[in-house]
N, C-alpha and C positions, 0 to 999 in steps of 0.2 A: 683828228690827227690819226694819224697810221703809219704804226710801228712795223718793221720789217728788220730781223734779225738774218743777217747771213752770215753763214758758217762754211768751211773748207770743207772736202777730203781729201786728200793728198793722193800724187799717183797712186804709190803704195797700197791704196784704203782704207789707211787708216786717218782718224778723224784730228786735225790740225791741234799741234798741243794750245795754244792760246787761244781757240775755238771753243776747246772744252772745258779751261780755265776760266773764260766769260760768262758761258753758262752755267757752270756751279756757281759764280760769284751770284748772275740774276738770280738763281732759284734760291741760294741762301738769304739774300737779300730780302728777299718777298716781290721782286721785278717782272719775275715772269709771263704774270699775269694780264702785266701793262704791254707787252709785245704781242703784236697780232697776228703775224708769221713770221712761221721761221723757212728758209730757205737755203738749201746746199747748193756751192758752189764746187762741182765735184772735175777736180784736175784731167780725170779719164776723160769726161764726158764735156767738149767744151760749149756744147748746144744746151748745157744743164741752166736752169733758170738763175741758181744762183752767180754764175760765169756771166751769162748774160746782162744780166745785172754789173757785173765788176764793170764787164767792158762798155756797157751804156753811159755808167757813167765815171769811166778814167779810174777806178779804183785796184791800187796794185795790192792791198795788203788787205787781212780777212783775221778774226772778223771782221766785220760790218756792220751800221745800221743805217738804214733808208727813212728817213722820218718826211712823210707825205703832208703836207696839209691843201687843204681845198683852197687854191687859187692861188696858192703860190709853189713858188721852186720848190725841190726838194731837195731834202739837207742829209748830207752823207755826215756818219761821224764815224773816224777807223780809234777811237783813244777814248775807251770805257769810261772813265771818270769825267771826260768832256758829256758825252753824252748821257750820264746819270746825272750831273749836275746840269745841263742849261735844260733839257727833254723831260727828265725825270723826277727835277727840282730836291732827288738823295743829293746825301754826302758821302764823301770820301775821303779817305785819310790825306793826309800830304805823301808819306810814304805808299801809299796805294799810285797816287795820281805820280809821284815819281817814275814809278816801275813801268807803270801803261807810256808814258812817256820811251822811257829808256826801251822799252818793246818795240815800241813804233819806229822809232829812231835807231836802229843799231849801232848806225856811226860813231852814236852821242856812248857817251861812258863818262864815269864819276873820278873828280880830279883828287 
């Protein structure tokens, strides 16, 4: 398997807040280790690997991960706790997996 972590920059230059939110959570985690590359998807530059990447494969929302396996599709996951739990076989809280939810989803909001 092969992990591929993609992260934003934003025009601005500066670095995508839920980008940087992600990666503190793997490194606090102990995750980091288990990702193979990491890859920027930088807004300025849209020839940048990680752009390329979004647009290969239809993805509007960053971060990301690309999870490769030998001889089959590969599996995009944009919703952190989907991918520490089915890839990473962690856990996560319910209120954690809420939030990534409610992140991805903007539309969605709590009744």
């Amino acid at each position: 398997m092969k992990i591929t972590f993609v992260k934003k920059i934003k025009v601005d230059g500066n670095p995508c807040r839920k980008c940087a939110e992600v990666q503190s959570r793997l490194e606090k985690e102990g995750y980091m280790n288990r990702i193979d590359r990491t890859v920027i998807a930088d807004e300025r530059d849209m020839n940048s690997e990680g752009m390329q990447l979004a647009k290969q494969y239809s993805v509007n929302l960053a971060p990301f991960f690309l999870v490769e396996n030998e001889g089959k599709e590969a599996i995009i996951y944009t919703v952190y706790f989907k991918f520490i739990n089915e890839v990473l076989n962690g856990q996560t809280s319910e209120e954690e997996a809420a939030k990534d939810i409610l992140d991805a989803n903007p539309d969605l909001d709590f009744l």
